[in-house]
N, CA, C and O of each residue as an XYZ file, in Angstrom:
676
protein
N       0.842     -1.178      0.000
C       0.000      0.000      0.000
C       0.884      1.237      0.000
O       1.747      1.355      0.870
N       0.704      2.193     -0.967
C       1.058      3.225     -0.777
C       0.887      4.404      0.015
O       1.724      5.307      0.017
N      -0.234      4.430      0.732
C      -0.762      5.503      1.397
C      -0.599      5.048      2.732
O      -0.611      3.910      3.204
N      -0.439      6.216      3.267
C       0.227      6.205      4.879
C      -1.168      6.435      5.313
O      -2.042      7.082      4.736
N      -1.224      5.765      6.480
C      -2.376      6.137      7.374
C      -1.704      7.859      8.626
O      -0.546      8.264      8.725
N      -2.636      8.279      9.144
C      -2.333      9.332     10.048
C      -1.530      8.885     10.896
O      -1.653      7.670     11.050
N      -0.427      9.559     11.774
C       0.405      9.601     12.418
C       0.262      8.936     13.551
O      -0.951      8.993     13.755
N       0.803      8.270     14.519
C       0.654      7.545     15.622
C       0.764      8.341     16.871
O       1.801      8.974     17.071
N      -0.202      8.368     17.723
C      -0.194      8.843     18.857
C       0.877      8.409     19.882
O       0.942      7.302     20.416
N       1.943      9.758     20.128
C       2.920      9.287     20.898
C       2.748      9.604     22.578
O       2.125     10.494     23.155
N       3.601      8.446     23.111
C       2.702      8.573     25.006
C       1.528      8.198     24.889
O       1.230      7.873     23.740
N       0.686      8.111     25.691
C      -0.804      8.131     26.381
C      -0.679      6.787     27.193
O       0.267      6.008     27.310
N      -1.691      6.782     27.607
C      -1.733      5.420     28.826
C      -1.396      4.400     28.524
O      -1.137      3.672     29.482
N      -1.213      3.788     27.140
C      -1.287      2.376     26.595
C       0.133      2.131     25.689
O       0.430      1.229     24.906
N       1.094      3.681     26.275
C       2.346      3.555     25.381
C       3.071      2.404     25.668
O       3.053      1.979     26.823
N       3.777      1.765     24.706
C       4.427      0.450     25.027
C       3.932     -0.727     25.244
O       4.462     -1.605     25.925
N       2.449     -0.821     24.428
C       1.428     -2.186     24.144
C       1.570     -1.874     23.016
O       1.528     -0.781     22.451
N       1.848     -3.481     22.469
C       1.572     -3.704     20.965
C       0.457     -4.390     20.773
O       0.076     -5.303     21.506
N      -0.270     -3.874     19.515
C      -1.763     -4.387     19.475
C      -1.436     -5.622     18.229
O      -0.233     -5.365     18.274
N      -1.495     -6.498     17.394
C      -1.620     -6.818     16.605
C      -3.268     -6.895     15.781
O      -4.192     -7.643     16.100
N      -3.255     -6.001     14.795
C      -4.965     -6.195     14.553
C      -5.110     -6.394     13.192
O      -4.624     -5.698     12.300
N      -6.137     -7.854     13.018
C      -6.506     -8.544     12.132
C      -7.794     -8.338     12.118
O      -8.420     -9.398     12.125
N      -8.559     -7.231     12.097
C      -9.629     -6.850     12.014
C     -10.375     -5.881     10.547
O      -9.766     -5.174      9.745
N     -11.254     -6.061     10.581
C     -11.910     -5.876      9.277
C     -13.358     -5.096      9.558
O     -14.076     -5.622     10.408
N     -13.937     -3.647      8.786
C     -14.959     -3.122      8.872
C     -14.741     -2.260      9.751
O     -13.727     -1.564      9.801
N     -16.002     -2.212     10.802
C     -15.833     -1.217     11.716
C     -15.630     -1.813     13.055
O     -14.570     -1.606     13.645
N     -16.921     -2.812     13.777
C     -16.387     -3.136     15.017
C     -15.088     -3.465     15.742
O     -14.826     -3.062     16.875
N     -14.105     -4.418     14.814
C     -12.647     -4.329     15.283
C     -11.830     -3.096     15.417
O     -11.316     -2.680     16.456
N     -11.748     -2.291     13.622
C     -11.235     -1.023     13.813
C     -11.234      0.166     14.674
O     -10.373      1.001     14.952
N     -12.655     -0.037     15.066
C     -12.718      0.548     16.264
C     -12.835      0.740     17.405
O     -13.101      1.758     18.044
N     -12.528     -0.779     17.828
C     -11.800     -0.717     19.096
C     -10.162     -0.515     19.057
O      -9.296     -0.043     19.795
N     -10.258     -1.245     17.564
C      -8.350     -0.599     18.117
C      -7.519      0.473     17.638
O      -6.312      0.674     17.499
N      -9.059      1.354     17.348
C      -8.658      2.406     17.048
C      -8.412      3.335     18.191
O      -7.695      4.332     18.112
N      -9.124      2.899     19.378
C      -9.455      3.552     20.631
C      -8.347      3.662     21.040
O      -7.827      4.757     21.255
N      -7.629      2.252     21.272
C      -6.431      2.017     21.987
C      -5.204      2.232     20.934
O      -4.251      1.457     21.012
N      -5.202      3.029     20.177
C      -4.083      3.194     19.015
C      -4.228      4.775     19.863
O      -3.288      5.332     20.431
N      -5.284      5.167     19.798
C      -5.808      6.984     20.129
C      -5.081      6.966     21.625
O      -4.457      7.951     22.019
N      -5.208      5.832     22.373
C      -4.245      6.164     23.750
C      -2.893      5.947     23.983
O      -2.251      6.129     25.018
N      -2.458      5.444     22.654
C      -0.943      5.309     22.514
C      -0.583      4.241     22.087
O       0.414      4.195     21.367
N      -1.276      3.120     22.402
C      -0.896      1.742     21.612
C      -0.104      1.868     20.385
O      -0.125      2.820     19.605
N       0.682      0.670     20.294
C       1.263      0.232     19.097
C       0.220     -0.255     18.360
O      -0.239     -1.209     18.990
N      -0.291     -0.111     17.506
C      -1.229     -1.095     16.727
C      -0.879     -1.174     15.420
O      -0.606     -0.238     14.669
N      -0.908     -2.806     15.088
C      -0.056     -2.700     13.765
C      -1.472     -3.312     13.120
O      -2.035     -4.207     13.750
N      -2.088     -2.802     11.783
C      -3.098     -3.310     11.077
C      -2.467     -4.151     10.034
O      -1.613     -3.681      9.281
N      -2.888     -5.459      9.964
C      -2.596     -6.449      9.449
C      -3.723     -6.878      8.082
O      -4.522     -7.808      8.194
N      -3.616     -6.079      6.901
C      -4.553     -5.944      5.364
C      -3.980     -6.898      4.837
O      -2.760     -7.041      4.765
N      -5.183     -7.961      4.240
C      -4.998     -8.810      2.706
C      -4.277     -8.099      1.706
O      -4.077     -6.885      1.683
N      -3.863     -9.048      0.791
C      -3.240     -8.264     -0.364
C      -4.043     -7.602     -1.192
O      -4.376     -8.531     -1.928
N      -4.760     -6.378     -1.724
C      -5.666     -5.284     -2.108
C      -5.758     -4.168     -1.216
O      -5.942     -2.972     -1.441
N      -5.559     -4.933      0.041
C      -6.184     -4.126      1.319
C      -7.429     -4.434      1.464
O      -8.224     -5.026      0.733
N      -7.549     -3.757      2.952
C      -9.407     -3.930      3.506
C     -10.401     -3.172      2.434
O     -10.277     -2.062      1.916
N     -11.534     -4.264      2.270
C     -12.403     -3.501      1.230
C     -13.115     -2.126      1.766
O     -13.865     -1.481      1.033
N     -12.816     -1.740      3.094
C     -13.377     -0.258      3.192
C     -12.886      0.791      3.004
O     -13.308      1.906      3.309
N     -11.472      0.336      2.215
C     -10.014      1.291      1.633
C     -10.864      1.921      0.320
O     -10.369      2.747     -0.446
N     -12.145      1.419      0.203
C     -12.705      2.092     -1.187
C     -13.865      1.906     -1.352
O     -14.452      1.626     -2.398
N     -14.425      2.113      0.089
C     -15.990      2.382      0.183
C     -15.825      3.964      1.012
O     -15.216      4.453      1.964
N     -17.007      4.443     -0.270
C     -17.245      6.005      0.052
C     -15.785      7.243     -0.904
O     -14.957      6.978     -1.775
N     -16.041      8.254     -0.321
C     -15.096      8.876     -0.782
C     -13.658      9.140     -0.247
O     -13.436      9.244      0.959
N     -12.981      9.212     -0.915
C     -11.281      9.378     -0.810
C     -10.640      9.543     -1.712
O     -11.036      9.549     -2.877
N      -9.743      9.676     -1.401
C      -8.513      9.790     -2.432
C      -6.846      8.994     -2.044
O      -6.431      8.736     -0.914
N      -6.171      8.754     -3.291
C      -5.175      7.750     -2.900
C      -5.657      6.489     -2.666
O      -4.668      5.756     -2.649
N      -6.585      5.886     -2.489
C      -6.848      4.316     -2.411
C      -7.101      4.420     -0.927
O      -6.631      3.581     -0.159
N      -7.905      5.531     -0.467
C      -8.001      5.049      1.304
C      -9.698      6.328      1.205
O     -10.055      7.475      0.937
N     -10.047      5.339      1.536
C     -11.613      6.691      2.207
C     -11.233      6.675      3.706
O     -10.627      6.110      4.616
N     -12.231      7.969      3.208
C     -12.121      8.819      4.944
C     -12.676      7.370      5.803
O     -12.103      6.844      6.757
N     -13.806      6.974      5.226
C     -14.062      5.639      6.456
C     -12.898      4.733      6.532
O     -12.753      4.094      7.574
N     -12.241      4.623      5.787
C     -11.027      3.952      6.527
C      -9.798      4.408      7.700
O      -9.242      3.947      8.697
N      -9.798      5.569      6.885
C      -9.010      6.550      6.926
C      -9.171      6.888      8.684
O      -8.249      6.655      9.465
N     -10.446      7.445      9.095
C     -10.799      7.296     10.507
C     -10.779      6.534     11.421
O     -10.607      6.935     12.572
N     -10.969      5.117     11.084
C     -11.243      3.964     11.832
C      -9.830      3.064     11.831
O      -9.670      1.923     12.265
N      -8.816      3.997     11.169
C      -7.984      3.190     11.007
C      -6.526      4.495     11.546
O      -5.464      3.876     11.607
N      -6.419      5.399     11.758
C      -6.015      6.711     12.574
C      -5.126      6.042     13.470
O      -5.400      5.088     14.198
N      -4.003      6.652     13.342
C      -3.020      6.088     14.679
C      -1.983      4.991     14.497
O      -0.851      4.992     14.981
N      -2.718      3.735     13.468
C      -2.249      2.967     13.163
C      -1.086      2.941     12.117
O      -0.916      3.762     11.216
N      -0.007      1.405     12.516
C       1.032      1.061     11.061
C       0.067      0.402     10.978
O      -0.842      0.254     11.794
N       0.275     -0.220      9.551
C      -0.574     -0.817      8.715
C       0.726     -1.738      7.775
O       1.811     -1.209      7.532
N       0.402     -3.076      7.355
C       1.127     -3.903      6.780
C       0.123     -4.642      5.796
O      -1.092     -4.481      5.911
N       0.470     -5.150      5.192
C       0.166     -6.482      4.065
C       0.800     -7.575      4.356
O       2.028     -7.661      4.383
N      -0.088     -8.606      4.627
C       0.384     -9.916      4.574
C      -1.090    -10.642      3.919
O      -2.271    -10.408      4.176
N      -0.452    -11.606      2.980
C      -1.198    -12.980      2.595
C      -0.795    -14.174      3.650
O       0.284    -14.738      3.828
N      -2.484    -14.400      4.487
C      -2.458    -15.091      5.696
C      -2.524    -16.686      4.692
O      -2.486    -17.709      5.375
N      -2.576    -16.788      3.822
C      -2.927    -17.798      2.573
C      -1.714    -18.632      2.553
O      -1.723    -19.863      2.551
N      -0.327    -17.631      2.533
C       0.348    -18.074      2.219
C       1.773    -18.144      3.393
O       2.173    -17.225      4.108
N       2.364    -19.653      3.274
C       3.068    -20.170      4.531
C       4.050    -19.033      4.866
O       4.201    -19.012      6.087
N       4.819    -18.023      4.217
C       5.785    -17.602      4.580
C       5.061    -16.042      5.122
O       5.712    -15.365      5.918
N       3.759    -15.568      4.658
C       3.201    -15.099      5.426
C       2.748    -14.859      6.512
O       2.890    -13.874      7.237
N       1.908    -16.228      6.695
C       1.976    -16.986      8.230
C       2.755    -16.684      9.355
O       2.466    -16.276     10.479
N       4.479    -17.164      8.447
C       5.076    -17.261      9.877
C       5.596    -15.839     10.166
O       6.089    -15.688     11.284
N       5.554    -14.248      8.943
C       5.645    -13.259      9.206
C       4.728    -12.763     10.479
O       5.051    -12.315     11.579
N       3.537    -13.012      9.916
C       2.329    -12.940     11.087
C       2.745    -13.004     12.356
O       2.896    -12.089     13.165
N       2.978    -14.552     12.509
C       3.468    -15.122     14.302
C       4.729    -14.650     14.895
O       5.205    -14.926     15.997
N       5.411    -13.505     13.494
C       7.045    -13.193     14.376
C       5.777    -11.946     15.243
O       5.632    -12.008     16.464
N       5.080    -11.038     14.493
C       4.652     -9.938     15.181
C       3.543    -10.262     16.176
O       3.434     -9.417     17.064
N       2.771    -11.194     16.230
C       2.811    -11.900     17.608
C       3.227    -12.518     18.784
O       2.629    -12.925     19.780
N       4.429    -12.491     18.425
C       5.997    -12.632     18.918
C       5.794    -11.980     20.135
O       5.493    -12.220     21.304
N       6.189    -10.715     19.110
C       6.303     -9.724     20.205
C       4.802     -8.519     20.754
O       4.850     -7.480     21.411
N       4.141     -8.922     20.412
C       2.783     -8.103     20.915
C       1.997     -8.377     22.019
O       2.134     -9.576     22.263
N       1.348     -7.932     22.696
C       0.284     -8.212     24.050
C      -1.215     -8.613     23.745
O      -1.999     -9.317     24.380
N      -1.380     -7.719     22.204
C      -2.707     -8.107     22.652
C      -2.740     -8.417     20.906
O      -1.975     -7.748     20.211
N      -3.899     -9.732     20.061
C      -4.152    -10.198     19.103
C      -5.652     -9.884     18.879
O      -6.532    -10.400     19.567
N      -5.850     -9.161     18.054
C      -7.289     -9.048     17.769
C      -7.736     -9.300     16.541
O      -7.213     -8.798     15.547
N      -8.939    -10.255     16.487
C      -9.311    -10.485     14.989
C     -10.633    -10.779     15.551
O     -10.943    -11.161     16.679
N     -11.768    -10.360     13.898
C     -13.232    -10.412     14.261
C     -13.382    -11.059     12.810
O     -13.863    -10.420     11.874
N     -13.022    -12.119     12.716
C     -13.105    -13.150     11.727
C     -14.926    -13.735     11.890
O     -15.598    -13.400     12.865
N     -15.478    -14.613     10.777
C     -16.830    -15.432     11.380
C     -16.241    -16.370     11.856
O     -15.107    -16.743     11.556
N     -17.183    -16.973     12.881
C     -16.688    -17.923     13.744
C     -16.061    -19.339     12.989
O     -16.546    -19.720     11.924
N     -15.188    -19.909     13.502
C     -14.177    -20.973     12.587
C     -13.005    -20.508     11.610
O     -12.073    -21.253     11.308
N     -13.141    -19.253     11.166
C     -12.028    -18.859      9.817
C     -10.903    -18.379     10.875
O      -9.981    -18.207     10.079
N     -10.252    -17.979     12.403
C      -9.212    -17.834     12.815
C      -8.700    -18.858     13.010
O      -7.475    -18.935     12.917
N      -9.464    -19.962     13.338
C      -9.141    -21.580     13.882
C      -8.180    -21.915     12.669
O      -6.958    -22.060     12.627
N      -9.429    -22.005     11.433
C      -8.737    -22.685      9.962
C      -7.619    -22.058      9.333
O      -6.975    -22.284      8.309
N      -7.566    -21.017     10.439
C      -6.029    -20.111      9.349
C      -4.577    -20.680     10.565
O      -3.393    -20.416     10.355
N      -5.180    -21.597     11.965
C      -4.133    -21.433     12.652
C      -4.186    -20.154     13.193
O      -3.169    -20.055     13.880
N      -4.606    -19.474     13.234
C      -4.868    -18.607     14.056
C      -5.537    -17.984     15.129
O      -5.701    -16.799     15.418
N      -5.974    -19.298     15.787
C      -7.019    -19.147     17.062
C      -6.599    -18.614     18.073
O      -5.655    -17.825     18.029
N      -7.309    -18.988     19.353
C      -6.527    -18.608     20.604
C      -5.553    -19.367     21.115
O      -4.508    -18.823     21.471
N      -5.793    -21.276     21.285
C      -5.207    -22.079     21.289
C      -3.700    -22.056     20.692
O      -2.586    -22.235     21.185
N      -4.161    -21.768     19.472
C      -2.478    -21.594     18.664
C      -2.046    -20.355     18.988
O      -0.844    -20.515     19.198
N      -2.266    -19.396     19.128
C      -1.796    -18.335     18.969
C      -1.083    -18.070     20.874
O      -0.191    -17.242     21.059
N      -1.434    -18.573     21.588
C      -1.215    -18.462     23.191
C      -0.377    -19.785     23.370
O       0.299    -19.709     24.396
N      -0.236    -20.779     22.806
C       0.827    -21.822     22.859
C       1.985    -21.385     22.731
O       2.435    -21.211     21.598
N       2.773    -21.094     23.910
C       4.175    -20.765     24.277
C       4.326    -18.701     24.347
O       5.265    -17.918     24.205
N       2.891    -18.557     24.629
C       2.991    -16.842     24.692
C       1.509    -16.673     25.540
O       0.526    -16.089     25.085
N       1.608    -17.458     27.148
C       1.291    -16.916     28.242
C       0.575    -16.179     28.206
O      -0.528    -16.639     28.500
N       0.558    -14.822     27.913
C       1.126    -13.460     28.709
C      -0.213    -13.250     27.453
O      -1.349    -12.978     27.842
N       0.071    -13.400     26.075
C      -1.027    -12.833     25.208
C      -2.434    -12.681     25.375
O      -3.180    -13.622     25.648
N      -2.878    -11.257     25.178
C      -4.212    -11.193     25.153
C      -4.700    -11.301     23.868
O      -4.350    -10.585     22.930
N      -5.960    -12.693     23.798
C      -6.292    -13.147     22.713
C      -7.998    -12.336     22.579
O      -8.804    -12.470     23.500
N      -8.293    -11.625     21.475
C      -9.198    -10.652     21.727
C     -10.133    -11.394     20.410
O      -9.310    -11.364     19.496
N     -11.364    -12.015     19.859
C     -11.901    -12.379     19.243
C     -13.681    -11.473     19.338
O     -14.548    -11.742     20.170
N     -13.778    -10.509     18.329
C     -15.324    -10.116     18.245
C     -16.053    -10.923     17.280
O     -15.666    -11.571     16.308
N     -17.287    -10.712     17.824
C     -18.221    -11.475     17.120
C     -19.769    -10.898     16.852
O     -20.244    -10.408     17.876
N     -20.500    -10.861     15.889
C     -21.612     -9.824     15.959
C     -22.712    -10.852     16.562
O     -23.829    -10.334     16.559
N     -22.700    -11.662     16.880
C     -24.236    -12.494     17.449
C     -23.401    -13.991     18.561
O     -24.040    -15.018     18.789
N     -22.427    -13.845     18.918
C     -22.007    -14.626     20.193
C     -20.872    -15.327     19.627
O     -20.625    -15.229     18.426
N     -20.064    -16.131     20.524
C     -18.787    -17.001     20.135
C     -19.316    -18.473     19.536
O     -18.716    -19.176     18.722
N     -20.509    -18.719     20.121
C     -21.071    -20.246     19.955
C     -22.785    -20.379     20.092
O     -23.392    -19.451     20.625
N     -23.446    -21.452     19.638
C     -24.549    -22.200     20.241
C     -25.676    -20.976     19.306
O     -26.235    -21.310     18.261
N     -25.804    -19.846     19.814
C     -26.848    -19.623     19.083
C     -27.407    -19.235     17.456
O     -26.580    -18.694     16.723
N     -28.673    -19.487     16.952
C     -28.511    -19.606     15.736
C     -27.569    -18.495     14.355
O     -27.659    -18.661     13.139
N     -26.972    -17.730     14.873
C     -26.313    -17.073     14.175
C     -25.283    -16.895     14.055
O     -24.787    -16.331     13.079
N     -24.414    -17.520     15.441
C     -23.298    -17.571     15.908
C     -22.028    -17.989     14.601
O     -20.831    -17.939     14.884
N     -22.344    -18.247     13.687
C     -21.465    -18.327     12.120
C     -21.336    -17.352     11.116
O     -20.664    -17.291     10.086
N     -22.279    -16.475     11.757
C     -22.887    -15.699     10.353
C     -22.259    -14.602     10.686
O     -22.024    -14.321     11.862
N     -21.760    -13.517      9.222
C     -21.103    -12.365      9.241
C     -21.920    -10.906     10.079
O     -23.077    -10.527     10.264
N     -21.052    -10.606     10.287
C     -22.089     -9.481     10.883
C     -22.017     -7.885     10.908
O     -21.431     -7.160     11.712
N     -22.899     -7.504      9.625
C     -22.657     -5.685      9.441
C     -23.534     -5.314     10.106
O     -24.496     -5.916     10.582
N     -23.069     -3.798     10.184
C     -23.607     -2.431     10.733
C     -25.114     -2.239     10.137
O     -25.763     -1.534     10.910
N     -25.843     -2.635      9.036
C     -27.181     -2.839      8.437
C     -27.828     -3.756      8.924
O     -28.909     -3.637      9.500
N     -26.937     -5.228      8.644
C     -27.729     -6.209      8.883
C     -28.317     -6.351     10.591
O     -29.436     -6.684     10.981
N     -26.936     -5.909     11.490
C     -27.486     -5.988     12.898
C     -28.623     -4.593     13.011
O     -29.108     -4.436     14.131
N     -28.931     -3.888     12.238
C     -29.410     -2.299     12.670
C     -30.783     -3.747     12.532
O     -31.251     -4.532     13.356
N     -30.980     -3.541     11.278
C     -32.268     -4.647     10.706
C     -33.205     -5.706     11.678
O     -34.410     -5.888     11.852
N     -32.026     -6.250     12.168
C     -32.572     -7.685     13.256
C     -32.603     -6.861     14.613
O     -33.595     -7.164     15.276
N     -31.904     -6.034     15.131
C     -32.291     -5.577     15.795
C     -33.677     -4.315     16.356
O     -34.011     -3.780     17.413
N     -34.067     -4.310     15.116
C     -35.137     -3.562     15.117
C     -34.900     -1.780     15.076
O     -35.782     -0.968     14.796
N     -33.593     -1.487     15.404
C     -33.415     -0.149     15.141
C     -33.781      0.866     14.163
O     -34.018      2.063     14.320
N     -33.775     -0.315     12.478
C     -33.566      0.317     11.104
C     -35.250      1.019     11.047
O     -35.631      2.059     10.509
N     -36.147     -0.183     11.954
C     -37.617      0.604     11.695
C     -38.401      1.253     12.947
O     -39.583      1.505     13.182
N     -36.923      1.437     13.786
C     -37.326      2.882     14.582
C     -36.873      4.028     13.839
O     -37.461      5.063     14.153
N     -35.936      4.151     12.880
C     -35.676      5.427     12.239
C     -36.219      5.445     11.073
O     -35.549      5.744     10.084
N     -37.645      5.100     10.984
C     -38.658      5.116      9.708
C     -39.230      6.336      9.818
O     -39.383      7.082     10.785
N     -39.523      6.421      8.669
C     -40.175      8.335      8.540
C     -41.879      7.918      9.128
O     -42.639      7.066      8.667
N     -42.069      8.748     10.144
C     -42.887      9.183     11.366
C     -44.267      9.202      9.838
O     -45.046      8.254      9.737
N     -44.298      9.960      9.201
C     -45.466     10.065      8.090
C     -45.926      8.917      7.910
O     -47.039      8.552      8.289
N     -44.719      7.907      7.024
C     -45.406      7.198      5.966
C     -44.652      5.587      6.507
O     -45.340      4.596      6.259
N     -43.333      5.359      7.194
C     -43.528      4.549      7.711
C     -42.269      3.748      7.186
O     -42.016      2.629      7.632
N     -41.420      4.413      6.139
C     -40.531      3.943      4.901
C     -39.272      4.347      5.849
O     -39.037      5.379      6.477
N     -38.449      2.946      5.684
C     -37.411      3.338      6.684
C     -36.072      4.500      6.078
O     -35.181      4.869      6.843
C-alpha cells in the first residue's frame, strides 16, 4: 500500500502495548482504534488489495475517509495469511505483541491457525481478543457475518428510524 495512514499517537496510557490487529470493517477497527488513540502500538494487518473499506465512500489515494478514521493512529502492513511464509511473518509480530485481535466469522481464525489455542501456545502473557456480531457459539447465528445494516435490521433499530409520516425506513 502506498498511502500512509495518520500519524501515531505518541505517550498516552497504553504507550508500550503492541496491538496486533486482524480486524476488518468497523467493530474491530474501532476498538483498536481507541487504543491506538491512547498510545498503543497497533499494527493493522490488510490482505493483499487491502481492507475492502479502503474504497468504500469517498477518498482519495486508495483510502476513504471511512477507513481513513477507523484506522487513525495505526502502522498498517500487508500480509497474505494464505500463504506459509506469510503466516510465519504474522506469528514473528505476535511474537512480540500483548494483545491479538481479529473479528473473523466464527471458525475462519481456527482454519487459518490462528485461534486462541495456537496463537497463546508458548505466549502466556497474550491477550487473545476475538469479536463477534451475534455470540462465540450455540446460538442460531453464531457463524454468520455481521454488518452495521444487517445488525441495525434484526435488531429492530432500522424501523425505529422510519419516517414518522409514511412509515418507509
Amino acid at each position: 500500500m502506498a498511502t500512509a495512514l495518520p500519524r501515531r499517537v505518541d505517550g498516552g496510557p497504553l504507550a508500550g502495548y503492541r496491538i496486533v490487529d486482524l480486524t476488518m470493517n468497523m467493530s474491530g477497527p474501532l476498538a483498536t482504534m481507541v487504543l491506538a488513540d491512547q498510545g498503543a502500538d497497533v499494527v493493522k494487518v490488510e490482505p493483499p488489495g487491502g481492507e475492502v473499506i479502503r474504497r468504500v465512500g469517498m477518498g482519495q489515494g486508495g483510502t476513504s475517509t471511512y477507513f481513513a478514521n477507523l484506522n487513525r493512529s495505526k502502522r498498517s502492513i500487508v500480509i497474505n495469511l494464505q500463504d506459509p511464509h506469510g503466516r510465519e511473518l504474522l506469528l514473528r509480530l505476535v511474537d512480540g505483541a500483548d494483545v491479538f485481535v481479529q473479528n473473523f466469522r466464527l471458525g475462519v481464525a481456527e482454519r487459518l491457525g490462528l485461534g486462541a489455542d495456537d496463537l497463546r501456545r508458548g505466549r502466556p502473557r497474550l491477550i487473545y481478543v476475538s469479536i463477534t456480531g451475534f455470540g462465540p457459539e450455540g446460538g442460531p447465528l453464531s457463524h454468520a457475518p455481521a454488518y452495521d445494516h444487517g445488525v441495525q435490521a434484526l435488531s429492530g433499530i432500522a424501523a425505529r428510524q422510519a419516517d414518522p409520516r409514511g412509515g418507509d425506513p
